[in-house]
VMD Tcl script that draws the C-alpha trace (Angstrom):
set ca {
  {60.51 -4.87 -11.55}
  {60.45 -3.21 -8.08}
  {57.45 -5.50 -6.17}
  {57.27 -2.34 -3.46}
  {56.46 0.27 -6.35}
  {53.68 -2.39 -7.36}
  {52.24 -3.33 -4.20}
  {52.14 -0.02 -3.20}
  {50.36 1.69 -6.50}
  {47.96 -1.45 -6.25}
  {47.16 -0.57 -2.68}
  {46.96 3.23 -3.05}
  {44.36 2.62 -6.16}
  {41.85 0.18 -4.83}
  {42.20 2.47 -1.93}
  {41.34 5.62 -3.85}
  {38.28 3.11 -5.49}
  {36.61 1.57 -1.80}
  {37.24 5.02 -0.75}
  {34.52 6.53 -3.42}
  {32.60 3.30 -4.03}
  {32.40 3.17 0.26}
  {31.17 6.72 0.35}
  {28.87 6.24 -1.82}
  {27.12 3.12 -0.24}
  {26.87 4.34 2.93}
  {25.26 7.71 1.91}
  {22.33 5.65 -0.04}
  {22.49 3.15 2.69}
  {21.95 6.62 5.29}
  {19.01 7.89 2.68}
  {17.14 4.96 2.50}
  {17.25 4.33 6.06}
  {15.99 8.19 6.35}
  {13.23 7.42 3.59}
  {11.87 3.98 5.41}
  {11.67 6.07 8.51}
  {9.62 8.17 6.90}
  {7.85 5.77 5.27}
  {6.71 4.02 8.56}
  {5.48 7.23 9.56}
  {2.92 7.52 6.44}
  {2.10 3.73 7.74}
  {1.26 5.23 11.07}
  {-0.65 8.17 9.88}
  {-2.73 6.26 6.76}
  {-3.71 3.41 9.84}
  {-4.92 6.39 12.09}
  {-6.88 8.03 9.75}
  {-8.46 5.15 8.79}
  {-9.44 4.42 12.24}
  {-10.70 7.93 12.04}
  {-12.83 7.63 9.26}
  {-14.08 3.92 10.31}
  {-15.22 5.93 13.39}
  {-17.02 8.41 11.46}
  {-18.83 6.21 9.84}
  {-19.76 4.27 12.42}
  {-21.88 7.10 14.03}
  {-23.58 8.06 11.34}
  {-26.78 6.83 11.18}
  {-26.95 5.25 7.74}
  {-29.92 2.66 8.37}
  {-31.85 5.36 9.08}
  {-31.04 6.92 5.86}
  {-32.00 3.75 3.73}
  {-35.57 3.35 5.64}
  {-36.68 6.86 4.91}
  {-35.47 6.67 0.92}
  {-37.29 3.18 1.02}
  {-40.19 4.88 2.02}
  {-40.46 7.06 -0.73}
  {-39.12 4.52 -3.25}
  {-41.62 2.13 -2.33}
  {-44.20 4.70 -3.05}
  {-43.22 5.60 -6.49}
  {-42.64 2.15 -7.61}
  {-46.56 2.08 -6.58}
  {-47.57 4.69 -8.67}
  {-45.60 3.53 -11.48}
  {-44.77 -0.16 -11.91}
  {-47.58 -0.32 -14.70}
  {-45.22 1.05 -16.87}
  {-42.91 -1.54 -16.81}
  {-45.09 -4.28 -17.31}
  {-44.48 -6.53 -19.95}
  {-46.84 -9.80 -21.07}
  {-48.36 -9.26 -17.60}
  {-45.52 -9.39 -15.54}
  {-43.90 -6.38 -13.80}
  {-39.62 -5.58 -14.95}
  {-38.42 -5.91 -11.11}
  {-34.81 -4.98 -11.97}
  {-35.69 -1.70 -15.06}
  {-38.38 -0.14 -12.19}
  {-35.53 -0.29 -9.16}
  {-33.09 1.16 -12.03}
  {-35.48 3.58 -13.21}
  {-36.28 4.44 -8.94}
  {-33.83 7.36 -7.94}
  {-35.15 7.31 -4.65}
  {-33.39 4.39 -2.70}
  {-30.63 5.39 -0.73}
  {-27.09 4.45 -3.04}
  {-25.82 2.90 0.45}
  {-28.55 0.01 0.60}
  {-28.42 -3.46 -0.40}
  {-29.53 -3.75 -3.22}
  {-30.17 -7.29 -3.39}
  {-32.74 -7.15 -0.48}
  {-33.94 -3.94 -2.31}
  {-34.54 -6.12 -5.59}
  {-36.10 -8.99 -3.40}
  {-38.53 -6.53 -1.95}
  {-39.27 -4.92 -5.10}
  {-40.27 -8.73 -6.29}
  {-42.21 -9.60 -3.31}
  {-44.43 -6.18 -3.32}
  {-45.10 -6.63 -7.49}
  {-47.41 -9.75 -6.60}
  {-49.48 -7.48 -4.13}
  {-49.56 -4.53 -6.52}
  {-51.14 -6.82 -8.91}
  {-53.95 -7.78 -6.85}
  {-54.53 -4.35 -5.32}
  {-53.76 -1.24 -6.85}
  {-55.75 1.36 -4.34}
  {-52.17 2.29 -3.25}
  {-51.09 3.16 -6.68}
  {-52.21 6.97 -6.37}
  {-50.38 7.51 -3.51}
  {-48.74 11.17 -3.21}
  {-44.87 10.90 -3.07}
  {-44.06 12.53 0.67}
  {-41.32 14.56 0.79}
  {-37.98 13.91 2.64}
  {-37.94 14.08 6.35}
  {-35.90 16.96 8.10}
  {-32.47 16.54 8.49}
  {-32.24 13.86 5.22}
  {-30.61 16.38 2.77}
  {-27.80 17.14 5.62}
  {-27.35 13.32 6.38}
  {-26.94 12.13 2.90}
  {-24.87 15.37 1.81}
  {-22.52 14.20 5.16}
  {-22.88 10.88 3.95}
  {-21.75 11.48 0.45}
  {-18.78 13.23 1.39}
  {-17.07 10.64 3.83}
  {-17.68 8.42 1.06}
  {-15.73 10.24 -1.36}
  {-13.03 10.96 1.02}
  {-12.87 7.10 2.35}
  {-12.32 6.55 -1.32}
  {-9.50 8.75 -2.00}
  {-7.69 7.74 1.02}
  {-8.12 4.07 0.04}
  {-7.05 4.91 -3.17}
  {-3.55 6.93 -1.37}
  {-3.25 3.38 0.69}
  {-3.21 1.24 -2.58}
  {-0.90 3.41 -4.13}
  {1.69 3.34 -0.99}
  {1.40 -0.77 -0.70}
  {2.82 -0.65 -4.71}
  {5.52 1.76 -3.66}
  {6.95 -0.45 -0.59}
  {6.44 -3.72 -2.66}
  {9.74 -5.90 -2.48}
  {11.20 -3.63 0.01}
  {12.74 -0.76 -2.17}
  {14.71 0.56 0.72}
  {16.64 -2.86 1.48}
  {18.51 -3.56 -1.48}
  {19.83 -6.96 -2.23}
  {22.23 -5.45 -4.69}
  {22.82 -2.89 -2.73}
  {24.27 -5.55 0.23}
  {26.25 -7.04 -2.69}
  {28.26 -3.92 -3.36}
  {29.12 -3.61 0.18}
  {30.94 -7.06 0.32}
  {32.58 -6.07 -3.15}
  {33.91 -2.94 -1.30}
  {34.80 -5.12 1.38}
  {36.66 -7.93 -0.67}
  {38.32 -5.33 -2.74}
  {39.41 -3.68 0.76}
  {40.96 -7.16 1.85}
  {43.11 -7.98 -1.16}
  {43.07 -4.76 -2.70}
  {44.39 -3.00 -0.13}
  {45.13 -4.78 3.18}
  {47.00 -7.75 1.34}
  {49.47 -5.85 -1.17}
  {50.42 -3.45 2.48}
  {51.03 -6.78 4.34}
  {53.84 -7.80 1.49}
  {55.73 -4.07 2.09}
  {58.76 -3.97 2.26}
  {59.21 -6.58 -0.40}
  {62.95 -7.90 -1.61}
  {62.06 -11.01 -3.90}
  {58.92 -11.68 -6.56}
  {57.12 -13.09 -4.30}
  {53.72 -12.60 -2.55}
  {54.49 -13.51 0.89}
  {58.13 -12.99 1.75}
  {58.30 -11.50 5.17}
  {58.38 -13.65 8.32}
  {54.94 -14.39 9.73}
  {56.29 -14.36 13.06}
  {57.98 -11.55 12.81}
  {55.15 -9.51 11.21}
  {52.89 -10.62 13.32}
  {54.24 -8.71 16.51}
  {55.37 -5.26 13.88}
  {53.83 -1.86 14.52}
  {52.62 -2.31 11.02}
  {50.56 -5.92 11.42}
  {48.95 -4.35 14.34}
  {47.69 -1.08 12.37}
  {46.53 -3.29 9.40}
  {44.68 -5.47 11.90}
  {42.45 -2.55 13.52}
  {41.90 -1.49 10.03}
  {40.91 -4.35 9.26}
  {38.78 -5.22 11.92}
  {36.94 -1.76 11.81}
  {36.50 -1.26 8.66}
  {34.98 -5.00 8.24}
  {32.81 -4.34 11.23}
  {31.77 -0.70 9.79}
  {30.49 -2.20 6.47}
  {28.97 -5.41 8.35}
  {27.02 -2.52 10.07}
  {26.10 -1.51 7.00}
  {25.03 -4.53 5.69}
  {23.10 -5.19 8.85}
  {21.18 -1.76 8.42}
  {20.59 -2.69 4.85}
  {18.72 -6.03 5.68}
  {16.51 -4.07 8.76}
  {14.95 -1.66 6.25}
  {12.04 -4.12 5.40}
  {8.50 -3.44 5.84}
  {6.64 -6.07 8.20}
  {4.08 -8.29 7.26}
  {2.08 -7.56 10.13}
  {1.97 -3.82 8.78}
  {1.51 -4.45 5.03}
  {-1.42 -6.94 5.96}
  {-2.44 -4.19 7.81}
  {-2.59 -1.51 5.24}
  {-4.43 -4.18 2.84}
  {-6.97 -4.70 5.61}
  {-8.09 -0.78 5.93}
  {-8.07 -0.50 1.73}
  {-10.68 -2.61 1.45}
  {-14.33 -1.35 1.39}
  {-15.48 -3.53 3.94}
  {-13.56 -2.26 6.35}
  {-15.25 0.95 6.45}
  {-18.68 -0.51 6.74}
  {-21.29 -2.28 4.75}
  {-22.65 1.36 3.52}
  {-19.57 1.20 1.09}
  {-19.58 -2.03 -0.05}
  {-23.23 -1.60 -0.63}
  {-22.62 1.80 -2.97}
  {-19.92 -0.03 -5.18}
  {-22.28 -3.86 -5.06}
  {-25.11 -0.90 -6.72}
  {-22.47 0.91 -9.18}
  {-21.51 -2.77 -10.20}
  {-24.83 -3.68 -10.81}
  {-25.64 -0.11 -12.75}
  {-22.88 -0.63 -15.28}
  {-23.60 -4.74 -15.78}
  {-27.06 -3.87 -16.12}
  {-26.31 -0.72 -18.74}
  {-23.95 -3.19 -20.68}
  {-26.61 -5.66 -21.29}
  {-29.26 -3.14 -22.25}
  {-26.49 -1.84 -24.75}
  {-26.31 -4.98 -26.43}
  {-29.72 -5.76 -26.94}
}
mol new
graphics top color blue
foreach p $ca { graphics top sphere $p radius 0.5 }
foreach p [lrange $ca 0 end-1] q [lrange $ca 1 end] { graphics top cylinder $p $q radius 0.2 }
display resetview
């Protein structure tokens, strides 16, 4: 069997294979460093424009907005809490249901405590009763449309931030597997290819049978050395790059921080508190 025909097919094939498999690698290793980069960008952007809207909604003046609707709810649940009396006592919770209008961005607990603590008082005197229902103060229409509409688009761009947190979980740009291919490519560089060129020329069936001395000072040992060298430090690079495409903590803690409602203010907690109540309280009327 000629051993230099051998060593030499075996080198020029894994060759021809880390050549393609190497390629490869480094152009996803390239894209995914190009897609985290943009990633952290739409991290940047989502954490401004939530400081944005956090800002808007700070200066609108939403307590003002609850104290005018509880004007008017308070006088409609005066002129009609007799019709949710039952055995003498007054259906707190089916009268603020049945009221349309509290503001949706008030608490409705302390709404339902008030509604309990005026019932007594209606009881006893009922002169306010026939009260006419004043209409909505200038400017109300325009603050609850303004209102209404940062709340629907805080919404949607919480919902944008939930959905990018489940696209960066367990770091889809740094691959574990994809580190592992680049030390296969590496190992099959080393004894693929490197290791059957350090055994040319070859005269006997034997792996090593040149003189280490000799080949250690050779024009040849010195060319497989910088190839070795670079092309173990080029996919070490790689590797390196690989591990460094990781979103932070800090950010991702971040990002969960600004999705929540509270963030935003205790206007939107407040809305979602009242549709949580709404549907509970629907459900249990259903199943009576």
């Amino acid at each position: 069997m000629d051993w230099n025909w051998f060593y030499s097919s075996t080198a020029q094939s894994i060759a021809a294979i880390v050549g393609l498999f190497g390629a490869f690698i480094i152009s996803k290793v390239i894209s995914n460093q190009n897609e985290y980069k943009s990633r952290m960008a739409t991290i940047d952007d989502l954490l401004r424009k939530s400081n944005e809207l956090k800002g808007h909604a700070d200066n609108l003046d939403i307590k003002w907005l609850n104290s005018r609707a509880r004007d008017r709810g308070f006088v409609w649940i005066d002129g009609h809490f007799q019709g949710y009396m039952k055995n003498g006592e007054v259906d707190s919770i089916a009268l603020f249901v049945n009221c349309k209008l509290f503001s949706p961005y008030d608490n409705n607990e302390d709404l339902l405590r008030a509604i309990a603590d005026r019932v007594p008082r209606l009881l006893r005197d009922q002169s306010t009763s026939h009260r006419t229902l004043p209409q909505p103060p200038e400017g109300y229409a325009e603050v609850k449309k303004e209102i209404d509409h940062l709340r629907v688009e805080i919404d949607t761009h919480r919902s944008n931030i939930k959905s990018f947190l489940r696209s960066i979980k367990n770091n889809p740009q740094s691959s574990r597997e994809l580190t592992w291919s680049i030390i296969g490519v590496l190992i099959m560089f080393w004894f693929g290819v490197l290791l059957p060129l350090c055994c040319l020329p070859c005269t006997a069936p034997v792996l090593f049978s040149l003189n280490l001395f000799r080949f250690s000072f050779s024009i040849k040992s010195i060319s497989l050395l910088i190839s070795f060298v670079f092309f173990t430090l080029l996919m070490s690079y790689f590797i390196f790059l690989n591990s460094k495409l990781k979103y932070s903590d800090q950010k991702t803690e971040e990002l969960t921080r600004v999705s929540s409602v509270e963030y935003y203010g205790e206007f939107l907690k407040n809305y979602w508190d009242l549709y949580g109540f709404l549907v509970k309280h629907q459900s249990l009327q259903a199943n009576k």
